[in-house]
N, C-alpha and C positions, 0 to 999 in steps of 0.2 A: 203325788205319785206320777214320774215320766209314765207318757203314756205316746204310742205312735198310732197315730189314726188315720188309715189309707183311704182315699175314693178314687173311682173317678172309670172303674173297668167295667167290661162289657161284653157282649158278641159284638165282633166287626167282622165285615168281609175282607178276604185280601189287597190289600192297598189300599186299607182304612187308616183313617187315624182316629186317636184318643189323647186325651190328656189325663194323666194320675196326680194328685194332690196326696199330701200328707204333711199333716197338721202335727206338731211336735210340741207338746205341754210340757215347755222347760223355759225358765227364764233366761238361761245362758245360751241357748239354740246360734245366736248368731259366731259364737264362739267354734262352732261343734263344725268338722266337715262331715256332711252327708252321704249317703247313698242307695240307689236301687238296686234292689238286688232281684231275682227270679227262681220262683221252684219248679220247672214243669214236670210232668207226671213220672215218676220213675225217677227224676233227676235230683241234683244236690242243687242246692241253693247258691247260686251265682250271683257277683255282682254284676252290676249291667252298666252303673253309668254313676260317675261318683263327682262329687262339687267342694271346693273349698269355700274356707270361710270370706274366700274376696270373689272372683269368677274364675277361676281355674276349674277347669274340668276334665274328667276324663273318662275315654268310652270303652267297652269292650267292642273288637272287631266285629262279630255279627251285626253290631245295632249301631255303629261306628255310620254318621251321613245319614242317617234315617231316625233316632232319637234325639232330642234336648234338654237336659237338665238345667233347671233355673231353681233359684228361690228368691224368698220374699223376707225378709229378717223382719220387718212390721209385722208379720201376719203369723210370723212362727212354723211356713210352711215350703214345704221343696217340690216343685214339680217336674212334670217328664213326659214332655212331650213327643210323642209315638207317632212318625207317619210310615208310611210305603209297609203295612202291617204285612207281616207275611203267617203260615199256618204255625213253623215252628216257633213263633213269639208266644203262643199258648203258655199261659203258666200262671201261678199266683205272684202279683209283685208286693214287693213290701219293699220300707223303706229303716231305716237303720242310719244310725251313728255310720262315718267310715276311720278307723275300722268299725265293727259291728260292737254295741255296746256288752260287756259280758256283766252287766246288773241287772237292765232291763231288758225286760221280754220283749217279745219282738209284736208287733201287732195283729191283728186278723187277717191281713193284704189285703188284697184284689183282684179278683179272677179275671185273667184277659183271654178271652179266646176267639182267636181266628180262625175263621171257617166259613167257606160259600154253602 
């Protein structure tokens, strides 16, 4: 069973950084492009920051110079590295197939919230 398994969020203060991890239980993952998406409170779920299967990337504007998406094909896992955190980054992230897979469910996420 695909399974997307997120870590890696936290409280940070503003103009914190974090890094999120998500571990993708599929043998074909290096095939797959990725991405993060975000739900804050009230909000729809967004993507945030999306990776092909070679190093192509891409950001949305708000996070655009201030996050990095990587992955690891060995490890079976995508990262997303978050700096210059601001409050409105609040949100649960998870991460997803790109587009988002319509098989598999999406994971538990990861609560990020910024706040002094």
């Amino acid at each position: 069973q695909v399974q997307f398994v997120e870590s890696g969020g936290g409280l940070v203060q503003p103009g914190g950084s974090l890094r999120l991890a998500c571990t993708v239980s599929i043998e074909t993952f290096s095939i797959h492009a990725m991405g993060w998406y975000r739900q804050g409170p009230g909000k729809q779920r967004d993507l945030v920051a999306s990776i092909g299967t070679s190093t192509n990337t891409n950001y949305a504007g708000s996070v655009r110079g201030r996050f990095t998406i990587s992955r690891d094909n060995a490890k079976n896992t995508v990262y997303l590295q978050m700096n210059s955190l601001k409050p409105e980054d609040t949100a649960v992230y998870y991460c997803n197939s790109m587009p988002p897979s319509g098989v598999v469910a999406w994971g538990q996420g990861t609560q990020v919230t910024v706040s002094s």
